[in-house]
C-alpha positions in Angstrom: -0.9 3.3 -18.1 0.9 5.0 -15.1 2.2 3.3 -12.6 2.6 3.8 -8.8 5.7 2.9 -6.8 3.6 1.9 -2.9 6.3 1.4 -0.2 5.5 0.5 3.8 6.7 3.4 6.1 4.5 1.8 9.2 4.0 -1.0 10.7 0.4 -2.4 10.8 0.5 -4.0 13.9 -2.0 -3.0 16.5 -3.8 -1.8 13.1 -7.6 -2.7 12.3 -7.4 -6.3 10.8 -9.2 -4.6 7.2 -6.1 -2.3 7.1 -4.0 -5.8 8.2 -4.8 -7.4 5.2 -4.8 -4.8 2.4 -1.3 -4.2 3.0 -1.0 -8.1 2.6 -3.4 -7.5 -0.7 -0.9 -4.8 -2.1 2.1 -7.5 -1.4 3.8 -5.7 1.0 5.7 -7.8 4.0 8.3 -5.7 5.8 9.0 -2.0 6.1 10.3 -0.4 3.5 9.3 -3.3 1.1 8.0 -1.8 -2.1 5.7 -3.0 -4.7 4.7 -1.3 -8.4 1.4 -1.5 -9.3 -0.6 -0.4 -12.6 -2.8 2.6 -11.5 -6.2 1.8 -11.1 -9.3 2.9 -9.1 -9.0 -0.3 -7.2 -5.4 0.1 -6.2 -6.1 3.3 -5.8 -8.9 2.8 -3.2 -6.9 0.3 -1.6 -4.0 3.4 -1.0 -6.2 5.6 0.1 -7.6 3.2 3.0 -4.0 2.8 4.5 -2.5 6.2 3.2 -1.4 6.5 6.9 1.3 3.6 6.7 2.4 4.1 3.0 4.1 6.5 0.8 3.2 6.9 -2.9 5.7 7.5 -6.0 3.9 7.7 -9.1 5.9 6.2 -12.3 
């Protein structure tokens, strides 16, 4: 299965508190912290709904 390599580029501060806590859900802490993930239509939804604050690698 392919995997995707999700990194923070933006803070969520002064974000909606649902986009708050999916980037807690995806593991990600600090800027620039990084997290692989298998590639599934959940992650993938959960990408898509704070695309704005993350880039995406794909493994």
């Amino acid at each position: 299965m392919a995997q995707l390599k999700i990194t923070l580029t933006k803070s969520p501060i002064g974000r909606l508190p649902v986009q708050r806590k999916t980037v807690t859900a995806l593991g990600l802490n600090k800027l620039q912290s990084s997290v692989v993930k298998n590639d599934t239509p959940a992650i993938r939804g959960m990408v898509n709904s704070i695309s704005h604050l993350v880039t995406v690698e794909e493994i």
